[in-house]
C-alpha positions in Angstrom: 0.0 0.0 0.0 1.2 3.7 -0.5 1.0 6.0 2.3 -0.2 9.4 2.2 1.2 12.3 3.7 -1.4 14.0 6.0 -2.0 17.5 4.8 -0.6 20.4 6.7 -2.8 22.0 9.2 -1.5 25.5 7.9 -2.6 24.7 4.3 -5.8 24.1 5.4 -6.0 27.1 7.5 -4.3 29.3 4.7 -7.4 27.7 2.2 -9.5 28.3 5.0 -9.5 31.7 5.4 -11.5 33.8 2.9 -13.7 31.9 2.9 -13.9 32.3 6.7 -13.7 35.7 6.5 -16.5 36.1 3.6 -18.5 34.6 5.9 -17.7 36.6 8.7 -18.2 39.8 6.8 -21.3 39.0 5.1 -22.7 38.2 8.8 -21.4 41.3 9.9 -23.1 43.3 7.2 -26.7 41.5 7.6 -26.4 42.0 11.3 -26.0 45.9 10.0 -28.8 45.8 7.5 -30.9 44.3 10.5 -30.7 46.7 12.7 -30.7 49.4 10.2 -33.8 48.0 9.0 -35.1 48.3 12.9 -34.0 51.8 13.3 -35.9 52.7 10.3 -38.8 51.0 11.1 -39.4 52.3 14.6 -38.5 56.0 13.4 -41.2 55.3 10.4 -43.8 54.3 13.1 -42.9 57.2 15.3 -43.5 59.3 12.4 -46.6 58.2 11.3 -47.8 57.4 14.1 -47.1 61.2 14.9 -48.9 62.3 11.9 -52.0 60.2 12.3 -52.4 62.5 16.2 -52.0 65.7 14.2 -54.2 64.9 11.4 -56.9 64.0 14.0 -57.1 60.3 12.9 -57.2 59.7 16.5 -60.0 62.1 17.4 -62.8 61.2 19.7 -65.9 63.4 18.8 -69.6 64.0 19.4 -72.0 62.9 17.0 -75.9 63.1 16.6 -77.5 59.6 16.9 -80.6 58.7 15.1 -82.4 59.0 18.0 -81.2 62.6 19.0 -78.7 61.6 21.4 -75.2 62.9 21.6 -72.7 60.5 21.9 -69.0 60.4 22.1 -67.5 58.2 18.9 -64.2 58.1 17.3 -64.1 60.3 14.4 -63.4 57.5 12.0 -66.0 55.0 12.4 -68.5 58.4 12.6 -67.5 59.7 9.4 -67.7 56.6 7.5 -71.3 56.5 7.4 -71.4 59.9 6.7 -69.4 59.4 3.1 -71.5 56.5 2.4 -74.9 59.0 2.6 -73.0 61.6 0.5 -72.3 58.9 -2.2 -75.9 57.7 -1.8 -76.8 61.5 -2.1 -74.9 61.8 -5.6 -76.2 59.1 -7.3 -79.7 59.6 -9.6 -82.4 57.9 -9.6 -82.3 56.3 -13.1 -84.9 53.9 -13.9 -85.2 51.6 -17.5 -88.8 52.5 -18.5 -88.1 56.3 -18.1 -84.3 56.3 -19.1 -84.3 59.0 -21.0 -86.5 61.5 -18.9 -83.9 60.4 -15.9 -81.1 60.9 -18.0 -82.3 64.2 -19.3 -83.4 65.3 -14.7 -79.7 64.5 -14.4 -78.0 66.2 -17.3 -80.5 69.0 -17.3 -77.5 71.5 -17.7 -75.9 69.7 -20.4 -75.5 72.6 -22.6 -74.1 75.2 -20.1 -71.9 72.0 -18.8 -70.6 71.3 -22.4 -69.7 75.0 -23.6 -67.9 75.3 -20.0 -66.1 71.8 -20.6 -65.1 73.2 -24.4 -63.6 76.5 -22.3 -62.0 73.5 -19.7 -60.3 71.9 -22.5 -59.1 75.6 -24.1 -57.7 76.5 -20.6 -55.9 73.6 -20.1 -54.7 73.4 -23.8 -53.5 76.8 -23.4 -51.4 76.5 -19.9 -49.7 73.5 -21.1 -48.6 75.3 -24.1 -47.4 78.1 -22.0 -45.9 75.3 -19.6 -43.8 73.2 -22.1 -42.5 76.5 -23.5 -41.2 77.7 -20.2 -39.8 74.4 -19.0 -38.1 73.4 -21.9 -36.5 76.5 -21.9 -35.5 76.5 -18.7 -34.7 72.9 -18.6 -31.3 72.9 -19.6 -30.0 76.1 -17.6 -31.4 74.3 -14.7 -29.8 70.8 -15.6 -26.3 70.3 -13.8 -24.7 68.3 -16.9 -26.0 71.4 -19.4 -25.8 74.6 -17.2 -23.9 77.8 -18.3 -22.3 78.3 -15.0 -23.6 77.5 -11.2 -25.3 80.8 -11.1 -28.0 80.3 -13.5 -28.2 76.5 -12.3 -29.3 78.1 -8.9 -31.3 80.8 -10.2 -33.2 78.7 -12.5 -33.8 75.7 -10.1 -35.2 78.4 -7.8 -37.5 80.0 -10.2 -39.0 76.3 -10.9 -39.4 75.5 -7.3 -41.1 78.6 -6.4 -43.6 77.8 -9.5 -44.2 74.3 -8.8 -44.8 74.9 -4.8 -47.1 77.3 -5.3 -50.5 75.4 -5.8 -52.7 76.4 -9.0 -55.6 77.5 -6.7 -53.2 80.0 -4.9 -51.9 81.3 -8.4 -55.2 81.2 -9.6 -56.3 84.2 -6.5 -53.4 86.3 -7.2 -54.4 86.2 -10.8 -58.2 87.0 -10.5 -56.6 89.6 -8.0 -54.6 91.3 -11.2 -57.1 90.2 -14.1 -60.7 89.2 -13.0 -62.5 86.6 -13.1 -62.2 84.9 -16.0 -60.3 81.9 -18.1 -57.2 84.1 -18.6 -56.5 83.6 -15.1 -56.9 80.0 -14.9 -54.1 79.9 -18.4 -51.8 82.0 -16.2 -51.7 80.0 -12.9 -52.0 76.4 -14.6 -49.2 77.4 -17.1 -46.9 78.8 -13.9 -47.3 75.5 -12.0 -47.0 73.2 -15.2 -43.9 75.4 -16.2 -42.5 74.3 -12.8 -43.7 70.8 -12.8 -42.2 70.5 -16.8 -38.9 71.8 -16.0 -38.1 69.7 -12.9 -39.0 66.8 -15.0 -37.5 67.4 -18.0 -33.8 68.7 -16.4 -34.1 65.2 -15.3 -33.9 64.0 -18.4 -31.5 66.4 -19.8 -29.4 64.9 -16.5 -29.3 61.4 -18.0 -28.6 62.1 -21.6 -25.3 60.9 -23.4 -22.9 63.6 -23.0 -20.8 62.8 -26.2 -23.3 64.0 -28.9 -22.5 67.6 -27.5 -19.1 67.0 -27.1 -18.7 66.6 -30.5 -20.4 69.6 -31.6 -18.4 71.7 -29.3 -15.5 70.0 -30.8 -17.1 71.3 -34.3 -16.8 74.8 -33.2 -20.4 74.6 -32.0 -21.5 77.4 -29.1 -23.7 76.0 -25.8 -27.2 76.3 -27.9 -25.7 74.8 -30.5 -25.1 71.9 -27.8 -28.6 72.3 -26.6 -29.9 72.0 -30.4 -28.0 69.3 -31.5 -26.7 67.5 -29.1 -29.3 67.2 -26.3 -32.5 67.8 -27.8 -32.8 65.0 -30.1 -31.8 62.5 -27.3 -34.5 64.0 -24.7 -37.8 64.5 -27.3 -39.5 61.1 -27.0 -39.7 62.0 -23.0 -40.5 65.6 -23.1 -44.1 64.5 -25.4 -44.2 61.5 -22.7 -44.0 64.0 -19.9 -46.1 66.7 -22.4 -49.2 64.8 -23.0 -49.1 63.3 -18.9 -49.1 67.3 -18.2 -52.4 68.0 -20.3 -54.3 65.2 -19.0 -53.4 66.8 -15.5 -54.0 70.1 -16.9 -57.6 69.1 -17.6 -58.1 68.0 -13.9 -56.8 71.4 -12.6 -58.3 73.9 -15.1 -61.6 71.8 -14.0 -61.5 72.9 -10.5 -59.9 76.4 -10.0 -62.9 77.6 -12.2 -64.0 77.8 -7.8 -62.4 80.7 -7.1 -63.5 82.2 -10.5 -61.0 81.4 -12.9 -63.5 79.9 -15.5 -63.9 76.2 -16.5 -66.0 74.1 -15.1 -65.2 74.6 -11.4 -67.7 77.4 -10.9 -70.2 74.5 -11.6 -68.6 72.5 -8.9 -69.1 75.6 -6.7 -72.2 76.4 -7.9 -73.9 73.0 -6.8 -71.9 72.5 -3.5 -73.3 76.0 -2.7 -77.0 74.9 -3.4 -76.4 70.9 -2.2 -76.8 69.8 -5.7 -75.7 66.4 -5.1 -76.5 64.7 -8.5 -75.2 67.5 -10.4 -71.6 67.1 -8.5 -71.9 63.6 -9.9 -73.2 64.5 -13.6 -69.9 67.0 -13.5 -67.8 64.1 -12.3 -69.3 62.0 -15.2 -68.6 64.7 -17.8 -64.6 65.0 -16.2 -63.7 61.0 -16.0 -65.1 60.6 -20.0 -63.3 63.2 -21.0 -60.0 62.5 -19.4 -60.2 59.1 -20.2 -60.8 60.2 -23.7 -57.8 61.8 -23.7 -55.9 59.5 -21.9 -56.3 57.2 -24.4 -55.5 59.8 -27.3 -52.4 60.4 -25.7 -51.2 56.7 -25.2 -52.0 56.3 -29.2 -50.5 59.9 -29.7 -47.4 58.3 -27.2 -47.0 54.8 -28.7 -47.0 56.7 -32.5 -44.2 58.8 -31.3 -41.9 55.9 -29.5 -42.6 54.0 -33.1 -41.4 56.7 -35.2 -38.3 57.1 -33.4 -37.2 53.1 -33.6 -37.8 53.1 -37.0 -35.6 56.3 -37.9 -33.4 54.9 -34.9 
């Protein structure tokens, strides 16, 4: 028989060792991730459960019982019952053998509610044009990759923040402040906020673009909008109509309700039958809203889809 020589207990140690240590340090890092994961959940439940005690989700209150009685009840399980009669409030009676006389109790203001859905649609045509002009332009001076300098990076981003914070309804006072009532107010403050809204999203994209394309044409002798032109622009238009068409359809939504503090569209409608407890007209409006922004939802994913083809075939 042939003997064999033990092996040395260093070898094995030697061999032994990464993978001791991989083992070591990948138990090290999940015993990291665990208690991160533990700090982060206890400050998350902290938190929220702070913000359910502001926002009175923990509110004991006195309701009316059918009876008369006032009773003390926690605020959610009193207000539930409460949405469920609004709801019940909105909906029309609508019967088969008299569909059409129903139809035409609940639509009774179809006319008014069309020609003020035509100026909807005009508003919120009309801002988002005025909203993709002024955040493409501003776009790339706000962009980090595409900026001039660090001064108008700054100046820019700051100009698009104060637009975007700033809700439509509060542009839409300070505008019927300046102009009166009217639609021209509801252009101006939808077309601020989508200008703000439009150029955060599309410096994004001008953030994640291939830089080379505009190094070349500076290389060419090209100056920064010649960058911008050539360089940036056709890498960035496929998401700037994505982004463009998401912005109308939200446009629609927005011009629809600041028409409440008078800045035309529809809204006044909305005001108009809250004012009055018109609860089957809220829900003839809502009707008229959801068809047409589903309508145009699915004119922009055609619209979208046409555009993402075009660009694979010339790609």
């Amino acid at each position: 028989m042939t003997a064999t020589a033990d092996p040395d207990p260093l070898d094995i140690a030697i061999a032994a060792s990464p993978i001791s240590q991989f083992e070591v340090d990948f138990e090290n890092r999940r015993r990291r991730m665990r208690i991160g994961w533990a700090i982060g959940t206890v400050l998350f439940l902290i938190v929220f459960a702070l913000t359910s005690w502001i926002g009175d989700f923990f509110k004991v209150t006195q309701v009316t019982m059918q009876d008369g009685s006032r009773e003390w009840r926690w605020i959610i399980s009193a207000g539930i019952p409460r949405l469920g009669e609004f709801i019940e409030q909105t909906i029309p009676i609508v019967r088969w053998d008299t569909l059409g006389a129903d139809l035409g109790n609940w639509f009774w203001r179809w006319k008014i509610w069309l020609e003020l859905l035509f100026e909807t649609i005009l508003i919120a045509f009309m801002a988002t044009v005025l909203g993709v002009i002024g955040g493409f332009v501003l776009s790339f001076p706000a962009s980090r990759n595409l900026a001039p300098n660090k001064s108008v990076l700054w100046i820019t981003r700051r100009y698009l923040e104060i637009a975007r914070t700033v809700p439509e309804l509060v542009w839409a006072l300070i505008f019927v402040f300046c102009f009166s009532v009217g639609p021209m107010a509801g252009v101006l403050a939808i077309g601020l906020h989508a200008t703000g809204a439009l150029g955060k999203l599309y410096s994004e994209v001008n953030e994640n673009i291939d830089m080379r394309p505009l190094e070349g044409v500076k290389a060419a002798g090209g100056s920064w909008f010649d960058q911008i032109r050539y360089g940036a622009v056709p890498q960035v238009l496929p998401n700037i109509i994505s982004y463009t068409l998401l912005r109308f359809e939200i446009n629609v939504r927005a011009s629809s309700i600041i028409g409440y503090v008078g800045a035309g569209g529809l809204g006044q409608e909305f005001r108009i039958a809250m004012s009055f407890q018109e609860y089957t007209d809220l829900s003839a409006l809502f009707v008229i809203i959801f068809v047409t922004v589903m309508i145009i939802d699915y004119g922009s994913e055609k619209l979208r889809h046409r555009v993402i083809g075009m660009e694979e075939r010339t790609s």
